[in-house]
N, C-alpha and C positions, 0 to 999 in steps of 0.2 A: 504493500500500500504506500502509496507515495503521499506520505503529510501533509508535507506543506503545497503540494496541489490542491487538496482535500480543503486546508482550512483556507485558503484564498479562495476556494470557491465557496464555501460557506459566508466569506465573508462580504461574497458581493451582493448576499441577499439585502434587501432592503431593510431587512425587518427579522430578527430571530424568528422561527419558525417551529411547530410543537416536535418536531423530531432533533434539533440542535440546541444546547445553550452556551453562552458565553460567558465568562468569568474571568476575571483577571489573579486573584490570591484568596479568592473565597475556599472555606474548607469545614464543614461542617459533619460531623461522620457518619452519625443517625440520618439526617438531611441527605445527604448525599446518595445514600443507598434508596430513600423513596425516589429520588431523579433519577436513579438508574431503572426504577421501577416503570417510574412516568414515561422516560424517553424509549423506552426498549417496548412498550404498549402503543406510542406515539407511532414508530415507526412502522409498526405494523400496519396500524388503525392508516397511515397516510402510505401505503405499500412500501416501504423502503427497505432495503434489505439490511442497512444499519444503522444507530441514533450515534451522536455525538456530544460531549460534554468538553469544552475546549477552554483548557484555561491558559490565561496571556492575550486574551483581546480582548478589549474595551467592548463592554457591551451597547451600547449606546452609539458610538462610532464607528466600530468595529474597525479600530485601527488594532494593529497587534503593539502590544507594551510590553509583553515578555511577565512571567511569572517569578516565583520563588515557593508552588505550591511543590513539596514530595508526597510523590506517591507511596513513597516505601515505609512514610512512618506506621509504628504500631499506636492502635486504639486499645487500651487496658491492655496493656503489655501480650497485645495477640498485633501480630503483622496487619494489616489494615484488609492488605489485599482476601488477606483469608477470614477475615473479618467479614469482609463483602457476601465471598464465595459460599460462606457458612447461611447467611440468610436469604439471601437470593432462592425463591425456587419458582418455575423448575431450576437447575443450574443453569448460569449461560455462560459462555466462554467470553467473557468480556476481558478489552485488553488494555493496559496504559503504553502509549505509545508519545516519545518526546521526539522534536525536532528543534535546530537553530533557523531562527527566519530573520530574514534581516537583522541580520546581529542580536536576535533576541529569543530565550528558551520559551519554547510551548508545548504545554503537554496537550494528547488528546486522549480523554477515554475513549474509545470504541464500543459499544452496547449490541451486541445482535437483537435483530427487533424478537418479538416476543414469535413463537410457536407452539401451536397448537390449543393453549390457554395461555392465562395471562402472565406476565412476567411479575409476581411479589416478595415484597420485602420484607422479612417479620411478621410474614402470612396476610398480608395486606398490600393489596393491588392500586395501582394510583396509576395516575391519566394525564395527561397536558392537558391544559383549555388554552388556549392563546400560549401568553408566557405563564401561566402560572400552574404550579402543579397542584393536584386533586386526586384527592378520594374517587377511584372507580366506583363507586357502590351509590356514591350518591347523584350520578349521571348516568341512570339506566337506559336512555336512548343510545347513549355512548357505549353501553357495555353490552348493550345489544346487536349491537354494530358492528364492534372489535369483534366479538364472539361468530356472526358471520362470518368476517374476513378470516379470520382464523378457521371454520371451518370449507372457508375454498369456495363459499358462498358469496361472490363478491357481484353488487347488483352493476350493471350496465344499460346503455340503452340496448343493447339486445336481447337482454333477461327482464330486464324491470317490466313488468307490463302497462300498456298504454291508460292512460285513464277515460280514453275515451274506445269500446269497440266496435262502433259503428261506424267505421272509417271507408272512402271512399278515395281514390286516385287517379281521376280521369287530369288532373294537372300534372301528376307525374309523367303517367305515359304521353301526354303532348309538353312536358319537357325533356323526356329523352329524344321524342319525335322530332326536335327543332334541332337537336344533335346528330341527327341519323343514326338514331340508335329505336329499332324499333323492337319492345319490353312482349315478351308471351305473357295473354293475360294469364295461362295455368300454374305457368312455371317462374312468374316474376314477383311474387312472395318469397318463394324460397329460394332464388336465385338472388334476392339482395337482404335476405337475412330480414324478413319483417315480424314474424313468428319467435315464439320461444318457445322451450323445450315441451310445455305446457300444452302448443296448438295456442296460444293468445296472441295479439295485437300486440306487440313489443313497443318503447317507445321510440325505435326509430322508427317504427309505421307511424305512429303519430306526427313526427316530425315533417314526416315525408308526406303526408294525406293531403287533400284538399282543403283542413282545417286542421294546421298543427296547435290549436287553442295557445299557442305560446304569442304574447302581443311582443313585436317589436317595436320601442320608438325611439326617435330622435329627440331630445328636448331641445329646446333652444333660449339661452337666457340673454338678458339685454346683459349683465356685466358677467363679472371673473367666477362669479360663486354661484352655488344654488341658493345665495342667502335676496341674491339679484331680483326683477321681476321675470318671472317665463313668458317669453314674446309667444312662441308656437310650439305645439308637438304634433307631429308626423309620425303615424300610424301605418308600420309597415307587416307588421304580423298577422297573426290568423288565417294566415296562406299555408300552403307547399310553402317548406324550409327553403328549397331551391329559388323558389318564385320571391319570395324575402329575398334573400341574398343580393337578387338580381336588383330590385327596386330598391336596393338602398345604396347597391352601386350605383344606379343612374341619379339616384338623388345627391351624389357626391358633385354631379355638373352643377347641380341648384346653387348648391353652397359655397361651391370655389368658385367665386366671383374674379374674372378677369379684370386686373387693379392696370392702370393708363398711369407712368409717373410720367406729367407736363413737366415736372421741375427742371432745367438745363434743357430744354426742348432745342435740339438745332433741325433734325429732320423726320430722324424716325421718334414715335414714342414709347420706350420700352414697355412691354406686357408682362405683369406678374400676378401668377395664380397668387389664392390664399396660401395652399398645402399645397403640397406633391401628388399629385391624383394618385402615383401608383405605389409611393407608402400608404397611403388611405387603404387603397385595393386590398393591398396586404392584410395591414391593420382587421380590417372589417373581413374576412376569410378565415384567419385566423382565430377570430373571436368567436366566431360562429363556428367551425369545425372544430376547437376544443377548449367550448363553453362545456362544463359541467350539468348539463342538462336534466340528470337523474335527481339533481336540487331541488328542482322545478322552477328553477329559474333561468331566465335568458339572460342576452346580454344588455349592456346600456349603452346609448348615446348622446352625449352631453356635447353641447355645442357653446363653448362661452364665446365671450367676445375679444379674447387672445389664444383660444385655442380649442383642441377638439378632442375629448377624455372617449377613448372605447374603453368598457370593462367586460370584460369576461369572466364567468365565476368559474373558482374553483383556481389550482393549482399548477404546477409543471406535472407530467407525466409522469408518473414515479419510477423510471429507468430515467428520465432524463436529468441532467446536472448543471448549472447554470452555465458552467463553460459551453458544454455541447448544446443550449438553447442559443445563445448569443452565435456557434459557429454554422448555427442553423442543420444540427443534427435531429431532422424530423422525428420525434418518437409522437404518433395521435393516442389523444387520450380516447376519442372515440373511434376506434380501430374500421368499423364496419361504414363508418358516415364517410370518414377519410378515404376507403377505397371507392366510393361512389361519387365524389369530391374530382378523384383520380380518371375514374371512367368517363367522367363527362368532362374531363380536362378543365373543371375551376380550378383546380391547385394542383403542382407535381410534386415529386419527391428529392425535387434537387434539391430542398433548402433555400431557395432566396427568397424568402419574405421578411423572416426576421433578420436576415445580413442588410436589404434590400431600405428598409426602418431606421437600423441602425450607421447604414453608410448617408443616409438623409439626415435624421436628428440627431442622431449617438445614438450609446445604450442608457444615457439621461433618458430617453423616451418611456422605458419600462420601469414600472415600480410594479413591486409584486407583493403584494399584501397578504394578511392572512387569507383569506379563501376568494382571494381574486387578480388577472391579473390587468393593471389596467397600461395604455397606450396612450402615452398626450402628444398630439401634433399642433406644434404654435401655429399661429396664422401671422405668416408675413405681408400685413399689411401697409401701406404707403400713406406716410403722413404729411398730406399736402401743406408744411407749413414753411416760413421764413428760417433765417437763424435764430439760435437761440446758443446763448453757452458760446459764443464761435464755431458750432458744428448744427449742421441740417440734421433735425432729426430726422427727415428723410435716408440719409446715410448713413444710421447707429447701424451696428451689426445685429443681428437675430439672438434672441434668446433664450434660451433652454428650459426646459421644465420647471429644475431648480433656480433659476432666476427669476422665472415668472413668480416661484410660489414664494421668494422674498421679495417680490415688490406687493405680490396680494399681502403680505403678514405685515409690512407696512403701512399700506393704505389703511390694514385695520387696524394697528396699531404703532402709531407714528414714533412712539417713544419707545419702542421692540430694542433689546441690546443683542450685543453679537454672542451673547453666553444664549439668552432665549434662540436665539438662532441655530446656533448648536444644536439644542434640544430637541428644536422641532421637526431638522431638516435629519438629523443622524449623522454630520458628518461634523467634523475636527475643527474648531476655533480657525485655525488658520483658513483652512477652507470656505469657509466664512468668510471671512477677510477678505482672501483673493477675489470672491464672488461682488463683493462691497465696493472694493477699487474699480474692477471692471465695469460695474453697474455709475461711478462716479463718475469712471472715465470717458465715458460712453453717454454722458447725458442722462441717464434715466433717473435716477436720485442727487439729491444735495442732501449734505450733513447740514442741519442749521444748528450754529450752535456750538460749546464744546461737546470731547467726547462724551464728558460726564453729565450734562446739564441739556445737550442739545436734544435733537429730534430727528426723525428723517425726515423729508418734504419728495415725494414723487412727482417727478417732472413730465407735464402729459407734453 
């Protein structure tokens, strides 16, 4: 196992996750074995094959600071490790593994996720909910759950069954039909996997029907936040999945308004979309082919007036690893939609969507949440004004996710310090900083003030 791949890829999660934690010198030994209990049930419940407890990085920033935690000490003059091994059942082969990273020690525990039942400590089983650990016993949905996974019962849209079986498809076969692809009505149940094991309506039959009861919309707010007024929403569900998809691509012309910059006019006058039509493309295929649908929920579409949030519920693939999402190593979470995705050539298996995203915005664009992941595309819009500052706003450079969301924590609150900043955004005081200079540099904020007593003021 190679570590320090292992924890730099951990650490580019946005956000701790219930199968990893972080810690820097924390050491507690009773505690410690309910975490190993939590995270080895964690990794299960989210399919991973193992949990990790990493100390030496900041949890909050997830810079790595290096430890001074041993693993080899004894708890009441028993070795620790056999301390563990003694209460832990069933037993699991859990391993403490150290590396040097950038010049600084990090250990990792290792945890195999749990088999067959649950992993407990002291005959007591505990759970992750977000970051915090919990009593299995008192979240019976949850231990209803695990206890499927664990039996190999693991629901999909292929198994789950539909909630609706009165399902009709005359919009699927006239959209494979516009494909030249024409579906046998005897045999195109079970040639695209609609049925479970049962003889039911699965729910990618639902998805697929002529009423996937799933509402798609677009919201659209006049400012930055949903706290703004909602100008419109655009109502693209309760179709064929396919037939959505399609109408929410063409409603992507609606929205990318072609911007005319007059300013230095000599002959021609540049044309600039809002987005990149074919990050969007991505973005919104993506979100739809591994949306979490077995939730019962869709995806969403937030339209603000600097940018455009897709969310997709639900997680990365549980073979997939941040690294190989960012290299655009395909694993679908919905395996049987993704080959019908394939057959009608909306999406292939080369990988460039998320490379495609990420060579447009960055990998700024993806935050990945607890059970969602979402995609912000700014809108480059052209600001028909004079000088200001000695620089056209017209000619500021473009701005990233993370700098949008510190001029919105500004605007809501002007007197925001760069420690609040830290807090909010997860990354390192200086990173901050750098982001502050550039946003100064650049016209978009003024300091009014000193640093102690001033304020921000954002420059429209």
């Amino acid at each position: 196992m190679n570590i320090e791949k292992l924890v730099l890829d951990l650490c580019a999660y946005d956000d701790e996750q219930e199968w990893f934690e972080f810690k820097e010198n924390w050491f507690q030994p009773e505690v410690l074995g309910e975490y190993i209990s939590a995270l080895s049930n964690a990794a299960a419940f989210h399919y991973k094959q193992q949990a990790y407890f990493v100390w030496g990085v900041n949890d909050e920033t997830h810079e790595i600071v290096g430890t001074t935690f041993n693993q080899y000490c004894d708890h009441n003059k028993e070795p620790y490790q056999n301390f563990l091994a003694r209460n832990l059942s069933p037993s699991i082969n859990f391993s403490f593994e150290e590396e040097i990273i950038d010049g600084k020690r990090v250990v990792v525990l290792v945890i195999p996720a749990a088999e067959e039942i649950p992993t407990a400590f002291k005959e007591k089983r505990y759970i992750r909910i977000g970051s915090s650990k919990a009593n299995l016993k008192d979240y019976p949905k949850r231990e209803i759950q695990l206890f499927k996974i664990l039996d190999g019962r693991v629901e999909t849209i292929e198994t789950l069954p539909a909630k609706y079986q009165e399902l009709t498809f005359s919009k699927l076969f006239g959209y494979y039909g516009s494909k030249g692809i024409v579906l046998n009505e005897r045999t195109f149940e079970k040639n695209l996997g609609l049925r479970n094991k049962d003889g039911e309506y699965n729910l990618l039959a639902q998805l697929l029907s002529d009423n996937s009861h799933f509402p798609l919309r677009v919201s659209i707010f006049e400012g930055e936040t949903k706290g703004s007024n909602l100008f419109a929403v655009r109502e693209f569900g309760n179709n064929c999945l396919l037939y959505t998809l399609d109408e929410v691509l063409r409603y992507a012309d609606v929205l990318n308004l072609i911007q005319t910059d007059e300013s230095e006019r000599i002959v021609e006058r540049p044309e600039t979309p809002l987005f990149d039509n074919k990050a969007f493309r991505e973005a919104i295929i993506n979100a739809i082919l591994h949306n979490l649908w077995i939730s019962g929920n869709e995806p969403m579409i937030s339209v603000f007036s600097n940018r455009i949030e897709i969310l997709s519920r639900g997680t990365l693939a549980p073979a997939q690893t941040m690294e190989g999402f960012f290299l655009g190593e395909s694993i679908p979470v919905n395996e049987k939609l993704s080959e019908i995705f394939l057959q009608l050539h909306i999406s292939e298996k080369s990988g460039r969507g998320v490379p495609k995203i990420i060579e447009t915005y960055g990998k700024e664009a993806f935050t990945f949440r607890e059970n969602s992941i979402v995609v912000t595309i700014p809108l480059q819009k052209i600001k028909k004004v004079g000088k200001k500052v000695g620089d056209k706003v017209g000619n500021k450079k473009g701005l990233n996710s993370r700098r949008q969301r510190i001029i919105t924590e500004m605007r809501d609150n002007p007197n925001i310090t760069t420690s609040e900043l830290h807090q909010i955004l997860g990354i390192s005081e200086t990173a901050v900083e750098n982001n502050l200079t550039f946003l100064k540099e650049n016209g978009y904020v003024e300091r009014v003030g000193s640093k102690k007593t001033g304020y921000w003021k954002v420059l429209e």
